[in-house]
N, C-alpha and C positions, 0 to 999 in steps of 0.2 A: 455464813451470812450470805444471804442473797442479794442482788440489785433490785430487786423488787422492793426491797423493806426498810432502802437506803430516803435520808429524811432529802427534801430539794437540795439543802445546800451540799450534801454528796454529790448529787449530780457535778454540782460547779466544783468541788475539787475534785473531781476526776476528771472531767474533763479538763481542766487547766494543767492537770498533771498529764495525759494524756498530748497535750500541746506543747506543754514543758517539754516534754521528751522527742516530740517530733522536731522540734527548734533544735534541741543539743544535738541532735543525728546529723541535723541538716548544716550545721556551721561548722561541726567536727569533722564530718566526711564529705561531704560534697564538696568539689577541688575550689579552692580559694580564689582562683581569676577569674569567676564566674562573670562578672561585670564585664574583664577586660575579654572574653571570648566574648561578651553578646557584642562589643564593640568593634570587634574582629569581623562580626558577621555582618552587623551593619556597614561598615567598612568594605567589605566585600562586595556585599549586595550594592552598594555604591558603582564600584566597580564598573559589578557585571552591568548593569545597566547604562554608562558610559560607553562600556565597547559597544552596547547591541545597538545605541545609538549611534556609534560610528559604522557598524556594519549597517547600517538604514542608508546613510546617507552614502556611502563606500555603493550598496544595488541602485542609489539613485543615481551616483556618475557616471556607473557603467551603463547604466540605459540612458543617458544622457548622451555619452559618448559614441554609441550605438544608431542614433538619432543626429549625430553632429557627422557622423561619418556615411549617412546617409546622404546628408544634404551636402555633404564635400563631394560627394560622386555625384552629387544630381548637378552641382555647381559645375565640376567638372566638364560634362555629358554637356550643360549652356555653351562654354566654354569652346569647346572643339569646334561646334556647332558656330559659333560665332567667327573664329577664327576659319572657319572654311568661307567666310563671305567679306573678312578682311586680308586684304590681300599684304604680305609679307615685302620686306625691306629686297629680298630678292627676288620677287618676282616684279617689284613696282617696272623695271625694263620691260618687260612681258608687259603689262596692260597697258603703258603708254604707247607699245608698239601696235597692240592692237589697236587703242583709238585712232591712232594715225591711218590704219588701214579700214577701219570701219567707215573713217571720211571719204575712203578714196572708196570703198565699195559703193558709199552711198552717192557716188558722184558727186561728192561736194570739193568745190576746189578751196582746199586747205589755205590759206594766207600766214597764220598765226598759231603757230602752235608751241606756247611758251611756259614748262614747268616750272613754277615759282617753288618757294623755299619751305620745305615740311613745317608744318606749327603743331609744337607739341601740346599735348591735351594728357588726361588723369592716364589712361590706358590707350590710347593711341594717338596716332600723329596723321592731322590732314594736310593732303597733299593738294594745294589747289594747281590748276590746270588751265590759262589764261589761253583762250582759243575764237578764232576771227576765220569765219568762213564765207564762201559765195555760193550759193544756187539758187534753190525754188524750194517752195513752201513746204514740198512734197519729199524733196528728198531731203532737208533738215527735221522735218517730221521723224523719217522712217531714221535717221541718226539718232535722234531722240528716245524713240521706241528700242532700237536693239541697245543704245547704254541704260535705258531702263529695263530692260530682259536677260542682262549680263550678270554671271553668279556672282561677283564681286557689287560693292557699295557702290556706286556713284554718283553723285549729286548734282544736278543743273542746274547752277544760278547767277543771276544778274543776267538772265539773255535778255540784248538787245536788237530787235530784229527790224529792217529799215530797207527801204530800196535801195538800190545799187547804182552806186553813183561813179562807180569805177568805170573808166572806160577802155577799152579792149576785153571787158570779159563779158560772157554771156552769160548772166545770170541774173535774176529779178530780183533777187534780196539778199542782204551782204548782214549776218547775226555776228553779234561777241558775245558771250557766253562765259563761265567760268564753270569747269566741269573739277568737283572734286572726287577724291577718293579719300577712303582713311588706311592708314598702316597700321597692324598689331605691336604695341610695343611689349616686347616680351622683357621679361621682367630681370632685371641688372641680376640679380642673386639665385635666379630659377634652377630647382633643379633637373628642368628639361637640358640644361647643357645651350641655349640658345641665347644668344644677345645680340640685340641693336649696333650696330659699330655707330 
C-alpha cells in the first residue's frame, strides 16, 4: 500500500499516531524536572543580573572615589595654602613682636599696645590687637601699608584718627585702631599630630 492511495482520514490517523508517539518518547525519556531546571535557570539568570548590577554600581564608587580623592588633594593643596597666611598659636609672639617693631620703624610713638583675648570662630581664632598711637598722617599711612603688605592676615578696624591733644609730645595726630589677626585652629583629633593648648 502506498501513501498516495491513503483515503484523507489516513492522513489524520497517521499523523495522530505519529504525535502519539512523539508525546510517549518525550514524557518517557526526557528527565522529569524539566520545569524545575527551567526554574533553576530563571533563577539563575535572576541572579546573574543582580551581581552585574552590583558590579555597575561597585565601577560607579570606585570612580566616585577616584573623583572624591581628587578634591581631597585639591582641598588639601587650599588648605596649606591658607594656613601659610594664618599665622599659628606659636608664632602669634613672632607677629605681635613685629608690630610693635613695624610702630617703632615707622616712627610712630607706640602709647597702647594691648592683646585682647583670642575669640573662637568654626576654624580659627581672632586675635584682636587694641593699639593707640602718636604721629603724622604719613608715617601712620606707611604703618598701615606694610600691615597690609605683611604675609600673614591682618585687619584694621575701628580707626580713630584725631589731633593730638597730648602735650609733651610731638606729633599732629594721635589714632586707636584695632588691628586683628586670625589664628589656625588645628583641629583637636588631626592626624597631623598638632593641637591648639
Amino acid at each position: 500500500m502506498s501513501l498516495k492511495n491513503l483515503p484523507w482520514w489516513g492522513y489524520i490517523v497517521g499523523a495522530s499516531v505519529v504525535a502519539l508517539v512523539i508525546w510517549w518518547f518525550g514524557s518517557n525519556f526526557a528527565p522529569a524536572d524539566l520545569t524545575r531546571k527551567g526554574k533553576q535557570v530563571a533563577n539563575l539568570e535572576q541572579q546573574l543580573e543582580k551581581k552585574q548590577a552590583e558590579i555597575r554600581k561597585a565601577k560607579q564608587a570606585v570612580a566616585k572615589i577616584d573623583e572624591l580623592e581628587r578634591e581631597i588633594a585639591d582641598l588639601e593643596l587650599k588648605l596649606a595654602d591658607l594656613k601659610q597666611i594664618l599665622p599659628t598659636s606659636a608664632e602669634m609672639g613672632d607677629l605681635l613682636k613685629w608690630i610693635k617693631s613695624l610702630a617703632d620703624q615707622t616712627n610712630l610713638d607706640l602709647r597702647v599696645f594691648n592683646p585682647q583675648g583670642p575669640k573662637d570662630q568654626e576654624f580659627l581664632r581672632e586675635q584682636p590687637i587694641s593699639m593707640e598711637v602718636f604721629g603724622n598722617y604719613h608715617q601712620l599711612g606707611m604703618f598701615f601699608d606694610r600691615v597690609s603688605k605683611y604675609a600673614r592676615i591682618i585687619n584694621v578696624e575701628n580707626v580713630n584718627v584725631g589731633p593730638n591733644k597730648a602735650r609733651g609730645v610731638r606729633s599732629s595726630i594721635a589714632a586707636k585702631f584695632v588691628a586683628k589677626t586670625y589664628i589656625y585652629n588645628e583641629p583637636k583629633d588631626g592626624s597631623s599630630g598638632g593641637g591648639d593648648a
